[in-house]
C-alpha positions as CSV (number, residue, x, y, z in Angstrom):
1,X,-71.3,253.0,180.2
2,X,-74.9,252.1,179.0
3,X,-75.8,252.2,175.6
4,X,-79.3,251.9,174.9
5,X,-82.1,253.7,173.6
6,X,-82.9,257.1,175.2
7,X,-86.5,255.9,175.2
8,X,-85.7,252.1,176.5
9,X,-84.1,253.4,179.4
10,X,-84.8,255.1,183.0
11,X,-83.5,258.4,183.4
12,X,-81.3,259.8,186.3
13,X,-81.8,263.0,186.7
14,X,-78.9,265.6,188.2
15,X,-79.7,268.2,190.2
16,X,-77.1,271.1,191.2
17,X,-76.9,273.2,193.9
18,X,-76.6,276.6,194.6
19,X,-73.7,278.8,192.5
20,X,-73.5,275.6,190.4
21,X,-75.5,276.5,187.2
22,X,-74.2,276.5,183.6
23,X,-75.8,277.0,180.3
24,X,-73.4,274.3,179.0
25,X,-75.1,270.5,179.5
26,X,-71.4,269.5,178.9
27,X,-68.9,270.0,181.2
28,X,-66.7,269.4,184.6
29,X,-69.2,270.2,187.1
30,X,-70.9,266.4,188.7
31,X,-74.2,266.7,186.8
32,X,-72.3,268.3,183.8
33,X,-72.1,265.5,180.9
34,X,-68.7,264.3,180.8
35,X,-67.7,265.0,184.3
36,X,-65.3,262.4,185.8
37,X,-68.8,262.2,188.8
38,X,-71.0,261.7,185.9
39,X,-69.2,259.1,183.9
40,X,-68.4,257.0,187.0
41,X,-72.1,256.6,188.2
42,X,-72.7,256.0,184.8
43,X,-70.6,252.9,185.0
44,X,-72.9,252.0,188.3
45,X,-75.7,251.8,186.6
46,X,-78.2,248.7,185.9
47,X,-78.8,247.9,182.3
48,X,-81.8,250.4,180.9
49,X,-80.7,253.1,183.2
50,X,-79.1,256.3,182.0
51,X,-78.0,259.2,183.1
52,X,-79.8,262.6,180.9
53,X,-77.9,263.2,178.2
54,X,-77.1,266.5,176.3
55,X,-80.2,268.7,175.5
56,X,-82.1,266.9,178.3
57,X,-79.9,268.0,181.4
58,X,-81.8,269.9,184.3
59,X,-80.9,272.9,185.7
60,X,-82.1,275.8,187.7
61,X,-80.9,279.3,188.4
62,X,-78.8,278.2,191.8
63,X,-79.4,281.5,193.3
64,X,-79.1,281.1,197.4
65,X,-83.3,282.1,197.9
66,X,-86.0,280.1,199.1
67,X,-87.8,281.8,195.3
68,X,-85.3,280.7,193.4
69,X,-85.4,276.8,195.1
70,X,-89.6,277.2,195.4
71,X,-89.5,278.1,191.5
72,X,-87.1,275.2,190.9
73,X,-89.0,272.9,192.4
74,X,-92.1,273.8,190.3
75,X,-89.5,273.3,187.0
76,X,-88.2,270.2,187.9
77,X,-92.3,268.9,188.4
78,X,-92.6,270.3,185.2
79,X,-89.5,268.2,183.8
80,X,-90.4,265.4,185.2
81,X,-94.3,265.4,183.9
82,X,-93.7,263.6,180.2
83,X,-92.1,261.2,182.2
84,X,-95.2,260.6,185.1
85,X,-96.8,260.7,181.7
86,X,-95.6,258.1,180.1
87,X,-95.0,256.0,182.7
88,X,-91.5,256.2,182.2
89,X,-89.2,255.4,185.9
90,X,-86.8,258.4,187.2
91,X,-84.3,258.8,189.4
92,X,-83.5,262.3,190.7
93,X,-80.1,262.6,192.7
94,X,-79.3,266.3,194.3
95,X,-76.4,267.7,195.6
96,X,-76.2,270.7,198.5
97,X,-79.9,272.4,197.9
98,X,-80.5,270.3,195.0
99,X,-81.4,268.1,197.1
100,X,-83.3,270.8,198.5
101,X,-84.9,271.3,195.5
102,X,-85.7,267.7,195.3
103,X,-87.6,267.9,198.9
104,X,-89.5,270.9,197.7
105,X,-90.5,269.6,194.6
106,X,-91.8,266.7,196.3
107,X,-93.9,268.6,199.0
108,X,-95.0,270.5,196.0
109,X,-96.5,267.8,194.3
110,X,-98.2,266.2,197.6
111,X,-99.6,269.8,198.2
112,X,-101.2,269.4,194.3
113,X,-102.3,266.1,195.2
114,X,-100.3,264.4,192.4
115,X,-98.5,261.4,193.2
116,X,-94.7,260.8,191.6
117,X,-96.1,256.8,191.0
118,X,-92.9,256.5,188.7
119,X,-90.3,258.1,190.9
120,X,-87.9,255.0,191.9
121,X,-85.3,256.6,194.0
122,X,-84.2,259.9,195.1
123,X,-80.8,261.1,197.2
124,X,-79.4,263.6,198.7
125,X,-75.3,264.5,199.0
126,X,-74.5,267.2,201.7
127,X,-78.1,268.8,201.2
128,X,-78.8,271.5,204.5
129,X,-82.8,270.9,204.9
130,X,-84.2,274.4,206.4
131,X,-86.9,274.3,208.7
132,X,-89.4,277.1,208.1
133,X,-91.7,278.2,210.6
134,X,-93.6,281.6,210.8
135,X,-95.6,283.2,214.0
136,X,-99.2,281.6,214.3
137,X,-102.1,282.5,211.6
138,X,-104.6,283.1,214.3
139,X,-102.1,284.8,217.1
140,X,-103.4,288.2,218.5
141,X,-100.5,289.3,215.6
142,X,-102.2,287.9,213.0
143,X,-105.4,289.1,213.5
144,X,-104.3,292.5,214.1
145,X,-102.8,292.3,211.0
146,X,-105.7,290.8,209.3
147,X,-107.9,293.4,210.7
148,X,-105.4,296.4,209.1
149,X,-105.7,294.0,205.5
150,X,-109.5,294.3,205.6
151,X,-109.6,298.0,206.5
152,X,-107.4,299.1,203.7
153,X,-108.0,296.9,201.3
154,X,-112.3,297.6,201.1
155,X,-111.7,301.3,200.6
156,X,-109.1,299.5,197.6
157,X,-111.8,297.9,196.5
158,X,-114.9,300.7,196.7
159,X,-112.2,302.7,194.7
160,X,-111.8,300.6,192.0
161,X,-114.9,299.4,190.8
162,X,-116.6,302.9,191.3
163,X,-113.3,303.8,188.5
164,X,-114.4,300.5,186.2
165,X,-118.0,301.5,186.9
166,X,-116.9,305.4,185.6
167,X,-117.5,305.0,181.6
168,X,-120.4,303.1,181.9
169,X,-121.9,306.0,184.5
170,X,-120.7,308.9,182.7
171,X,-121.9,307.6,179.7
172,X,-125.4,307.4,181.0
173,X,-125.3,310.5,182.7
174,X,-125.5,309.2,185.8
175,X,-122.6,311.8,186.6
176,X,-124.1,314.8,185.5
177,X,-123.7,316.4,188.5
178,X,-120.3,316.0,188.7
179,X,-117.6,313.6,190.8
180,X,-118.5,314.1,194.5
181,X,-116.5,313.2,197.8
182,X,-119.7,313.3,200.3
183,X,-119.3,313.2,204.0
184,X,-121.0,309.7,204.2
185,X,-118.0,307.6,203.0
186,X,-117.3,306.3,206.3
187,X,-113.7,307.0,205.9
188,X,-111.4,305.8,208.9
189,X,-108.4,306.9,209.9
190,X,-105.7,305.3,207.6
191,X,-107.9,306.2,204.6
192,X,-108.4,309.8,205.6
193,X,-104.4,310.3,206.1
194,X,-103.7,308.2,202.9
195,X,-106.3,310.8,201.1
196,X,-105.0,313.8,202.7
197,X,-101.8,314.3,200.7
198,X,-103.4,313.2,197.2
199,X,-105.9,315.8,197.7
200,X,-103.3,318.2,198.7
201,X,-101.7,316.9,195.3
202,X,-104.2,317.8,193.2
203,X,-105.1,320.7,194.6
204,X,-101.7,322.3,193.9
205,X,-101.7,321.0,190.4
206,X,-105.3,323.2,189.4
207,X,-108.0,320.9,191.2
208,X,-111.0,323.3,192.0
209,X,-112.9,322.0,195.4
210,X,-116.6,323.1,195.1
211,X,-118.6,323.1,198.4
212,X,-122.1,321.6,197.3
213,X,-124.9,320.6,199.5
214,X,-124.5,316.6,198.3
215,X,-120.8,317.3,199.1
216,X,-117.2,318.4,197.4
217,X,-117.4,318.5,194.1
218,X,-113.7,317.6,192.3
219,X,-113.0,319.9,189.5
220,X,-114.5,322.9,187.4
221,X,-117.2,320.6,185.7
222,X,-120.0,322.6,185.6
223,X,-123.4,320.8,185.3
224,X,-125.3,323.7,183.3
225,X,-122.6,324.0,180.7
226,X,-123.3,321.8,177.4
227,X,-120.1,319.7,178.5
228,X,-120.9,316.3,179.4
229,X,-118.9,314.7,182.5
230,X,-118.0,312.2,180.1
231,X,-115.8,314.7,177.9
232,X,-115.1,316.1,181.1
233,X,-113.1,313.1,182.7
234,X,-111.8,311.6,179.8
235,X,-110.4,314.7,177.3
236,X,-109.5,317.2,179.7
237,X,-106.2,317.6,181.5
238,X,-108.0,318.4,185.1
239,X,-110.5,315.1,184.4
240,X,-107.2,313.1,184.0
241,X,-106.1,314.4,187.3
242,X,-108.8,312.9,188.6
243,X,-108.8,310.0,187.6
244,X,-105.0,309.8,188.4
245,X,-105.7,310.4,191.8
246,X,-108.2,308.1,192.1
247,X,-106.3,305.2,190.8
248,X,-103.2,306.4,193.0
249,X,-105.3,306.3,196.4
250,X,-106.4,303.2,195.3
251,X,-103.0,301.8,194.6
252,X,-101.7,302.8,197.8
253,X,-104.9,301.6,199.9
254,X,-103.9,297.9,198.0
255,X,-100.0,298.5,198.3
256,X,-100.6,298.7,202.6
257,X,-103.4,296.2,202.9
258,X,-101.3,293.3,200.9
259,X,-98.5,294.6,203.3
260,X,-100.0,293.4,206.2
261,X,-102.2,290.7,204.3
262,X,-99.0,289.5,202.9
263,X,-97.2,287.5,206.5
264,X,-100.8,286.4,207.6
265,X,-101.2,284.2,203.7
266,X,-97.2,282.9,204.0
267,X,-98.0,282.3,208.1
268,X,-101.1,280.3,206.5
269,X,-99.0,278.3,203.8
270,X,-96.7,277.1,206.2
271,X,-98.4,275.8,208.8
272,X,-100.5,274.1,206.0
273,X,-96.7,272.7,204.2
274,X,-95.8,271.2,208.0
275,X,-98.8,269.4,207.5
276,X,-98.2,267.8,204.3
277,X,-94.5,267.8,205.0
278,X,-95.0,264.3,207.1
279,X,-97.5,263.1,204.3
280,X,-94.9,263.9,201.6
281,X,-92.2,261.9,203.4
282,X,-93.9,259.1,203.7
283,X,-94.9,258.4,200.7
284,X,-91.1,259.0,199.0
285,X,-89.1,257.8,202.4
286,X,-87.9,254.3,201.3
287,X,-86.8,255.5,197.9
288,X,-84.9,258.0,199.6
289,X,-81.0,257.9,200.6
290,X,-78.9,261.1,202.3
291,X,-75.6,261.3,201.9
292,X,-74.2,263.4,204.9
293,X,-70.5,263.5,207.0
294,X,-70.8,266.1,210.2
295,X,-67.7,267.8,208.6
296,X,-70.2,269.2,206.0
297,X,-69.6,272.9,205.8
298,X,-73.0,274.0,204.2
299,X,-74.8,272.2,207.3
300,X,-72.8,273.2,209.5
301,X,-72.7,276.9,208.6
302,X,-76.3,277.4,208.2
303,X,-76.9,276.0,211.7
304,X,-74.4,278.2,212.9
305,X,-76.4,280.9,212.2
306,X,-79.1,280.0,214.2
307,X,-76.9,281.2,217.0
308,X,-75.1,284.0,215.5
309,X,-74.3,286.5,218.7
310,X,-72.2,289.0,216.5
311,X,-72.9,292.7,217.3
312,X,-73.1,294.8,214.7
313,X,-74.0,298.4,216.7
314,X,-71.9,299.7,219.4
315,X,-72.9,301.3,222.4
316,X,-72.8,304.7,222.5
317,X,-70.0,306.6,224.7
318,X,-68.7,309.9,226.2
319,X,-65.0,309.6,223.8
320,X,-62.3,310.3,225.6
321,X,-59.8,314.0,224.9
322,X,-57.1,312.5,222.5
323,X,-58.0,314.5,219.4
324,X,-58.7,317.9,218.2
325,X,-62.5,317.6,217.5
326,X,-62.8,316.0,221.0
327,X,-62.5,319.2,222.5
328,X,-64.5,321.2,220.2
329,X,-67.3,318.4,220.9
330,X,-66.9,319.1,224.8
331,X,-70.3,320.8,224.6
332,X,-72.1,318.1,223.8
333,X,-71.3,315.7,226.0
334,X,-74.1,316.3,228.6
335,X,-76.8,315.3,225.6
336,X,-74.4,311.9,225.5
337,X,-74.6,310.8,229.5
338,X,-78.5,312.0,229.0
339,X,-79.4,309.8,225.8
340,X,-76.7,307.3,226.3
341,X,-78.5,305.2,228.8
342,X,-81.9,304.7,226.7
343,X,-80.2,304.5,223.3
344,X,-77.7,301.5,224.6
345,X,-80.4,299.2,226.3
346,X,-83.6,300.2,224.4
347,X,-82.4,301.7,220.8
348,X,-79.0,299.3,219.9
349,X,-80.2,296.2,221.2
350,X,-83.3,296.6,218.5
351,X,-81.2,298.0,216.1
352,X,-78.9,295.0,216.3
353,X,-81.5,292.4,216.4
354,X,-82.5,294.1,213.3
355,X,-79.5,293.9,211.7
356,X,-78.6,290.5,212.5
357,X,-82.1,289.2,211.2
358,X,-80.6,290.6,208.0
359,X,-77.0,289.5,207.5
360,X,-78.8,285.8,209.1
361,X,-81.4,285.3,206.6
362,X,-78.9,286.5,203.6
363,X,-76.7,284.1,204.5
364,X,-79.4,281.7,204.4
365,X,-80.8,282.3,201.6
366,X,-84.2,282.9,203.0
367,X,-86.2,285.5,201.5
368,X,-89.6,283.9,202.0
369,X,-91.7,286.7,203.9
370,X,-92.3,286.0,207.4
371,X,-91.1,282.8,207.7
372,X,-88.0,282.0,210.6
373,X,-85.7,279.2,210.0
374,X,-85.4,277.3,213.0
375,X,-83.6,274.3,212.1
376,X,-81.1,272.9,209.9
377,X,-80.7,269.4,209.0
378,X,-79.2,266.6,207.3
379,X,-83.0,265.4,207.3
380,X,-86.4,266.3,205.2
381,X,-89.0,266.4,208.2
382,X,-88.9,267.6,212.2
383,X,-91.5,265.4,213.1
384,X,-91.4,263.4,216.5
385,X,-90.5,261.1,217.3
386,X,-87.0,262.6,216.3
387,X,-86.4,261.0,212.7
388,X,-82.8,259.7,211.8
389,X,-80.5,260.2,208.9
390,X,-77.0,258.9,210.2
391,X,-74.0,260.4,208.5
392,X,-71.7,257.9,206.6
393,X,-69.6,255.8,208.2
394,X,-66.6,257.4,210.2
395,X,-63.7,255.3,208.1
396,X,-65.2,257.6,205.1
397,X,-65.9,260.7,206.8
398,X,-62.6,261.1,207.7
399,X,-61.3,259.9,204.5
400,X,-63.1,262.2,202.7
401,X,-62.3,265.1,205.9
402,X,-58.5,264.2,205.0
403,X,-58.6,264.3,201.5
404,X,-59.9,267.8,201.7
405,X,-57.8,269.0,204.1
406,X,-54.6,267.8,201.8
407,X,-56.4,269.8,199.1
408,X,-56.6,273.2,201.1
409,X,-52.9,273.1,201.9
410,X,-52.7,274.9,198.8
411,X,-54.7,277.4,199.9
412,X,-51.8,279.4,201.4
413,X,-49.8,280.3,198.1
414,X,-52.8,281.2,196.5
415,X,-53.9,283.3,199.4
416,X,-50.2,285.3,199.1
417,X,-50.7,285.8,195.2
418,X,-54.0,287.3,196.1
419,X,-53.2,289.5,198.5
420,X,-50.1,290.4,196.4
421,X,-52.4,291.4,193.4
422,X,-52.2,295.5,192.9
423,X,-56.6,295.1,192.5
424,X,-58.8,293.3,194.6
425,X,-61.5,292.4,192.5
426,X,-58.8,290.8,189.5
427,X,-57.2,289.1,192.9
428,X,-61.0,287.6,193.6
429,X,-61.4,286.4,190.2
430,X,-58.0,284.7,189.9
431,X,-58.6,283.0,193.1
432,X,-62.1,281.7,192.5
433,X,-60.9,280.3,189.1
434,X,-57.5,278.4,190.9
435,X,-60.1,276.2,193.4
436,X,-60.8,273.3,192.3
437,X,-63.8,272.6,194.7
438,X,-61.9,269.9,197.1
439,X,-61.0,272.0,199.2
440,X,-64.5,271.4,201.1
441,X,-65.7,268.2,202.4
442,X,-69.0,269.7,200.7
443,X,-67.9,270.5,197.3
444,X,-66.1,266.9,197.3
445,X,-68.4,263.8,197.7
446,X,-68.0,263.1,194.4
447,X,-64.1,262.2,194.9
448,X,-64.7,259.3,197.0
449,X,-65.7,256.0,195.2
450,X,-67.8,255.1,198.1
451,X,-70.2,257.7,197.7
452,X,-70.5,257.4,193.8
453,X,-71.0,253.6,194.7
454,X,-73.7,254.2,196.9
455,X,-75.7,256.5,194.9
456,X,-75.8,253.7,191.8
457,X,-77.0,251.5,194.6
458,X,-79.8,253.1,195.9
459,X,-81.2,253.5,192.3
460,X,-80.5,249.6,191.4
461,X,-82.4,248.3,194.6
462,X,-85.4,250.2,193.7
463,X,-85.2,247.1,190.3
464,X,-84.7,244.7,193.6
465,X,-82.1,243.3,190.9
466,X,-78.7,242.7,192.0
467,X,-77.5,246.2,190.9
468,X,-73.5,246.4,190.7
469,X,-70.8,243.6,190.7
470,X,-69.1,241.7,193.7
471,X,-66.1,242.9,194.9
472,X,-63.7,243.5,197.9
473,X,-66.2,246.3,199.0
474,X,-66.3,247.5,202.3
475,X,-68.6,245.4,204.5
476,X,-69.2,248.6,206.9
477,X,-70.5,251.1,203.7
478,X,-73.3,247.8,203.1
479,X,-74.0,247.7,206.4
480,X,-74.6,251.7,206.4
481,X,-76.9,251.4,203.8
482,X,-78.9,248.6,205.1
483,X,-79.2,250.7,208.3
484,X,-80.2,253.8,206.1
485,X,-83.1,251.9,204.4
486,X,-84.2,250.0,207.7
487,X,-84.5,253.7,209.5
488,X,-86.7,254.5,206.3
489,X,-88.9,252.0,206.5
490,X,-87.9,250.2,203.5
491,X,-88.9,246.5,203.3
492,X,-86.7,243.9,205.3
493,X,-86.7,241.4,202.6
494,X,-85.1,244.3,200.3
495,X,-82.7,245.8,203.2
496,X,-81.0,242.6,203.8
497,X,-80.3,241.7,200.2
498,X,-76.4,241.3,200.8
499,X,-75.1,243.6,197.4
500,X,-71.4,243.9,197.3
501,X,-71.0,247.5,195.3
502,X,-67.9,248.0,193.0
503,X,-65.3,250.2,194.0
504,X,-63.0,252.1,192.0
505,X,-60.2,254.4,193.2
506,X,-60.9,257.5,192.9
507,X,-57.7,259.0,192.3
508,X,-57.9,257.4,189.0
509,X,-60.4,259.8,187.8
510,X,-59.2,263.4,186.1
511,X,-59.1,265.7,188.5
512,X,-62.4,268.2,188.0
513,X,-63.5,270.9,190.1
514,X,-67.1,269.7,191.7
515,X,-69.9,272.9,191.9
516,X,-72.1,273.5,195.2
């Protein structure tokens, strides 16, 4: 390993995935200091590079939500900053939706029009890149929606600065003849049903309602009394009725207008990320490497559920005499072969669309309001012409396929001692702690010297120095990389710079269990 100054040196930065965090910088997760993962790429690395040390390791939440990834990203900006700063080089590797976090971050940055000028490199292992779209800003959706936003929210806004504008009016006695609701509000529809039940409200709890000729005047103020409205509104329990219903209606006209404004701004901010998304990757795509196999689970499970086809609501059917309660329910079986029929093909299928939008975007991750995901891939951008991140080479796909696989054999006895254990939930926890993480082809990149290998060798070519020693490497794993950079973009003088990496076997190193 390196030994240099912290301040001499470039910094790799480690990103985890999701369910991978720690409040220990130290430890036997891959971007934990000390990890078997982090002291082999540290061996990888070029003079002057280091890997972040203890007290400078990043990390983020690794809850599985669009936020949680969108607020990492806007961290790790933030981390990186002293560094853009000082023009100091980085190198940021992610693993699973680190990477993710890696992409956003970058997008983030084109969006605030500040370019990562000292970002070297950047790579991805087993990252699933989601594809967000949302339903057109100006569709006849949209607008309808934007229309409702405008119509709630102005009565939101007449309602609260006539309650700033209150003090100042009272005061003056601009409000001496009370607090009037007048017949020329214009008040539509939505407003007048949204007022109904507060006036209701306040009427049970004392509110007088004064027919005047300017209009309804709120309350037993009386104008000829020596009481100022003033007093009135602010130290009397029937004026702070008032004024609580005022800020209420008001509440509630903004609570329904950001409802519907609320998908119309997100439908906005995507189309304006897909975009930048094309920008962004252009400017980082030759410092960029993806690591990827198509035996990934994370990639492959989140594309499964574009096409998820599981039904979660049954039909609904006349049951059949077996038990007791059958026949004391005979009676109502003429309601079931009348409503059957429309709740089965107009009720259930909506009901289990609705359903499976759920369980789909949990599973996900995605929270972010309106927004679909449509795609999952091993690659940043869905641009055309159809952009290509190949997976690694098939002599270490199914090396690293088969090395999982001999791991989850041991899945079986510690599937029996679960099932065996008298409570499920101390059955769970004994479980989770027994995996080691190689059990997945997802959770074990890190195993495989290959992949280590090519990770130091993405971040030495960005020196265009000869970045790890010759050896009896495989010619194939150069050649993928080569083919990596050329399909990047990435100069030809550079690609074709024949770099033999080091390998190491990887069974050498202590066995450690490797996070999302």
């Amino acid at each position: 390993m390196n030994v240099v100054s912290e301040k001499e040196t470039e910094k790799v930065i480690l990103v985890h995935g999701t369910f991978a965090s720690s409040a220990d910088d130290r430890g036997r997760g891959w971007w934990q200091v000390g990890s078997s993962a982090y002291t082999a790429l540290a061996k990888r690395l070029p003079p002057n590079i280091s890997l972040a040390s203890e007290g400078s390791v990043f990390r983020w939440s690794g809850d599985n939500t669009e936020r949680a990834r969108s607020k990492a990203a806007a961290q790790l900006l933030k981390f990186v900053e002293p560094m853009e700063q000082a023009g100091r080089p980085y190198h940021l590797i992610g693993h699973s939706h680190g990477g993710s976090v890696i992409w956003n971050a970058l997008r983030l940055a084109t969006t605030r029009k500040k370019s990562l000028h000292n970002l070297r490199s950047w790579s991805t292992v087993g990252t699933p890149f989601m594809h967000h779209r949302s339903r057109s800003p100006w569709g006849p959706v949209s607008v309808a929606y934007m229309i409702l936003a405008a119509l709630l929210l102005y009565p939101a806004a007449k309602t609260f600065l006539t309650l700033a504008s209150m003090p100042y009016h009272a005061a003056t006695g601009q409000m001496d003849d009370g607090l009037f609701i007048t017949a020329d509000e214009g008040v539509g529809m939505v407003t007048a049903i949204a007022r109904a039940p507060i006036l209701k409200g306040m009427e049970l709890l004392g509110v007088a309602f004064t027919p005047t000729e300017k209009g309804i005047r709120l309350g037993h103020f009386d104008p000829e009394s020596n009481q100022s409205m003033a007093s009135f509104l602010f130290f009397s329990v029937e004026g702070w009725v008032i004024l609580g219903a005022i800020v209420l209606f008001g509440y509630i006209m903004l609570l329904l207008g950001s409802f519907f404004l609320r998908p119309v701004t997100e439908g906005l901010r995507i189309a304006w990320e897909r975009r930048l998304e094309q920008r962004a990757f252009d400017e980082y795509r030759q410092r960029w490497l993806g690591i990827w196999t198509e035996d990934d689970e994370a990639i492959n499970g989140l594309r499964a559920t574009m096409d998820l086809s599981v039904s979660f609501v049954g039909n609904l059917v006349v049951r059949e005499r077996i038990f007791l309660s059958d026949l004391i329910s005979l009676p109502s079986r003429p309601l079931y072969r009348l409503f059957a029929p429309i709740y089965n093909h107009m009720i259930r299928p909506t009901l289990d669309s609705m359903i499976r939008q759920i369980v789909v975007k949990a599973a996900q991750g995605n929270d972010r309001p309106a927004a679909n995901v449509v795609a999952v891939s091993p690659h940043p951008v869905l641009s055309p012409p159809a952009p290509s991140a190949p997976p690694l080479p098939d002599e270490l796909r199914l090396q690293i396929r088969d090395r999982a696989d001999a791991h989850a054999n041991d899945l079986g006895p510690k599937l029996r001692v679960l099932l065996a254990q008298s409570s499920l939930t101390a059955g769970l926890e004994g479980f989770g702690q027994t995996l080691s993480g190689r059990e997945l082809v997802h959770t074990s990149y890190f195993d495989h010297a290959e992949v280590v290998d090519l990770l130091g060798l993405n971040i030495s070519r960005s020196r265009g120095a000869s970045p790890l020693r010759r050896s009896s490497a495989s010619a194939e794993i150069l050649q993928w990389f080569n083919t990596f950079k050329q399909l990047q973009g990435a100069e030809e003088s550079q690609v074709r710079h024949r770099m033999r990496p080091r390998f190491r076997d990887a069974s050498q190193d202590a066995k450690q269990p490797w996070a999302a």
